[in-house]
N, C-alpha and C positions, 0 to 999 in steps of 0.2 A: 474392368479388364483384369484377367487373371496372368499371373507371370511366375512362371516356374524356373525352379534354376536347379543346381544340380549342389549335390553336399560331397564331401570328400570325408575320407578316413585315412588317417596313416598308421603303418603300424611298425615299427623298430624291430628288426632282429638282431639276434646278439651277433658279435664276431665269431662263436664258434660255431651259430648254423650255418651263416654263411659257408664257413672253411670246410664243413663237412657236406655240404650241399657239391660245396667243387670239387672234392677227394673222390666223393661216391660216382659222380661224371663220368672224371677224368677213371676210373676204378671198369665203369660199364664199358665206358669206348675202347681199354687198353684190354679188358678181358674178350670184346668182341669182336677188335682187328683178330689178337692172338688164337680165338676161336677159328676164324674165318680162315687164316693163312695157318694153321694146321689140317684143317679140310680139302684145303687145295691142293696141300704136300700131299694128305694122304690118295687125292684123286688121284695127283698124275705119278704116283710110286703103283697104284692100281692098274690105270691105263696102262704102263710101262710093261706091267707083268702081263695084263691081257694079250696087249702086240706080243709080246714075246708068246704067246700060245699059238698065233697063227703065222708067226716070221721063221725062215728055213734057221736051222742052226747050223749052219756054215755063214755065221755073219760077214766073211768073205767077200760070199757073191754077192750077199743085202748091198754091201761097199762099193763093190765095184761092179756091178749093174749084170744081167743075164749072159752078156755076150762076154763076159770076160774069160779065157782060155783054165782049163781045169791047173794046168801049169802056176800061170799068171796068179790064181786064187792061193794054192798049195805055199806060193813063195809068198805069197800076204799073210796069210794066218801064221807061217813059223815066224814072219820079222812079228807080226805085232802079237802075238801069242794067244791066239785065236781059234786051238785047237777044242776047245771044250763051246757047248751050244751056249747060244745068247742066253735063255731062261735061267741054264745055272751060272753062268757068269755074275746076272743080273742078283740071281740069289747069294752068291757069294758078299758080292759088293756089299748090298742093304746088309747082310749079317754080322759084316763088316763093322758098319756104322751103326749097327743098336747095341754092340757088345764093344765100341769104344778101341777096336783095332784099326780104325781106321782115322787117320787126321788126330794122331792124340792131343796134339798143341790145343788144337780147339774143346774136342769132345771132353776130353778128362783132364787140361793141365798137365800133364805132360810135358817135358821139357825135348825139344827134337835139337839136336846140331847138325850142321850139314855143312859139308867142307867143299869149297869150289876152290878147285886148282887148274894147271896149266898143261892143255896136251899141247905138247912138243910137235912140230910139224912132221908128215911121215909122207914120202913117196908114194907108199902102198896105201895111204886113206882116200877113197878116189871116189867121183860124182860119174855115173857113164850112162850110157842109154843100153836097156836090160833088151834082152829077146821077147821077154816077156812085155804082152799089150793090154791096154787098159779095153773097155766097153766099147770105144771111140780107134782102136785100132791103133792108138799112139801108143812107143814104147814108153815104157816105164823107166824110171830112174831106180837107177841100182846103187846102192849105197857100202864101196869097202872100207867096215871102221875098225880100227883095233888098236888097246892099247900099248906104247912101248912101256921098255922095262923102266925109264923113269918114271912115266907116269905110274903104274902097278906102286912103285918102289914110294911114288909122291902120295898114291892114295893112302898105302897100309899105315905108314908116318901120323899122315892126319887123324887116319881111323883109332892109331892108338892113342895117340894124343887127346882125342875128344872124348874115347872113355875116361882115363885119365881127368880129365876136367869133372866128369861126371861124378865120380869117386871120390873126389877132392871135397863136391860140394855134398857128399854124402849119397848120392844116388847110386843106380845101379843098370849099367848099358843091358840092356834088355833086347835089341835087336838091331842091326844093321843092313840098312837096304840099300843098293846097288839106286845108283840115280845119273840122268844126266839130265839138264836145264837149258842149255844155251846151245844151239846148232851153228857154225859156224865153217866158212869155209867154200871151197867150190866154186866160187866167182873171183878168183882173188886179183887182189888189185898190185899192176906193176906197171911198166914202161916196155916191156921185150912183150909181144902179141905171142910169143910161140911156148912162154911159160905164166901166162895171164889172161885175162878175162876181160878188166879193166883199165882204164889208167887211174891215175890220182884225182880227178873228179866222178870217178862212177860211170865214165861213159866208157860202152863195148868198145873194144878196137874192132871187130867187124863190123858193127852197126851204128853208122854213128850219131843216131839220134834216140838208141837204147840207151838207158842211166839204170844202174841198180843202186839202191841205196839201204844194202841191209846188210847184217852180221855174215853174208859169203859170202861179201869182195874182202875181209880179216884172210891176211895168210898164216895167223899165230892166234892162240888165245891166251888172252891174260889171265890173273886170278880174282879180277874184279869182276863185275857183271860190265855186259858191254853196251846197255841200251843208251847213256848218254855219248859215246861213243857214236853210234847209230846214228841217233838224232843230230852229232855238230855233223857229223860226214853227210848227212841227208839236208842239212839248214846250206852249210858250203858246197854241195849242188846243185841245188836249188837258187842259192845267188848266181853259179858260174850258166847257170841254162837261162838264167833271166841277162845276164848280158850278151852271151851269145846270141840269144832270140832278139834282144836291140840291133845289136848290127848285123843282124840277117846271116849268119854266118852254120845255122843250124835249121 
């Protein structure tokens, strides 16, 4: 009887083949995700510019659908500044971001400041239903905003101020851009229905199983940011709907 069996070999490598065996790896996989999601940037930066060869340049109408009134378009494009075609918009932007005008904090280091302060409440800043209709025939929401003289007076303060910081720390303010962040207002919350929206848990006084729970039931803004704000007024309506809906009372 014949009986075969098998032989074995081992062979040692050292710690540094190993280590350079997983460097060159890890080296292939991190060069070929970064390959991969550069390709895709560049397709849909391509794509984007294609559509834009065959989309109308009154991005407007693109927005707010065929049926929407030449008026109704005219008053869109001056609030969101929509007078120049998609295409060069498009080209603007991207030119933007390869020459490092655009996002500096990110693209170049850059140091940005930005001062959040408080608009004072105003009679005249008002939420209404515009003449002007959407696609769907509903009116639009018209928006009167503007700022008083303390706010003007509150912004130029900060605005010199943060140059000032910059110059201190040896820089040098290079540009100042007009910004706003936080919308607020327009549902505000009181106890009187004929100067309110809501009450103190978010529910309409005319509907009374409507809740708003965002930053326009604020009849003031502060100089914080207001999303934690947001979220206790949205958690404490949320408690007060869940006991109402126990005793049936909603």
């Amino acid at each position: 009887m014949a009986r075969t069996g098998s032989s074995a070999s081992s062979v040692k490598l050292e710690p540094q083949t190993l280590n350079a065996g997983w460097a060159g790896r890890l080296a292939r996989f991190t060069l070929s995700r970064l390959t991969y999601a550069l390709v895709v940037l560049a397709a849909a930066m391509l794509l984007l510019f294609t559509i834009t060869l065959f989309v109308p340049g009154d991005l407007a109408s693109v927005m707010l659908g065929p049926r929407a009134s030449a008026e109704t378009r005219a008053l869109f494009a001056e609030r969101m500044g929509l007078h120049d075609p998609l295409w060069t918009r498009l080209a603007i932007f991207f030119g933007q971001i390869f020459r490092g005008d655009l996002g500096d904090d990110i693209l170049t280091g850059r140091p940005i400041l930005t001062m959040v302060g408080e608009v004072l409440p105003d009679p005249g800043n008002t939420v209404t239903l515009s003449e002007c209709k959407d696609s769907n025939g509903m009116p639009l929401a018209k928006v009167t905003f503007s700022y008083g003289d303390n706010d003007k007076r509150l912004i130029d303060h900060a605005v010199g101020t943060m140059k000032d910081i910059l110059k201190a720390a040896g820089g040098r303010p290079e540009f100042v851009v007009p910004d706003t962040a936080h919308l607020m207002g327009g549902c505000r919350m009181g106890s009187d229905p004929e100067s309110s929206v809501v009450n103190s848990y978010g529910q309409t006084h005319d509907i009374p199983n409507l809740f708003i729970c965002d930053a326009s039931i604020f009849v003031t803004s502060g100089a914080g940011n207001p999303t934690n704000t947001v979220m206790a007024l949205a958690s404490r309506t949320a408690d007060y709907i869940k006991e109402k809906a126990n005793l049936r009372e909603l």
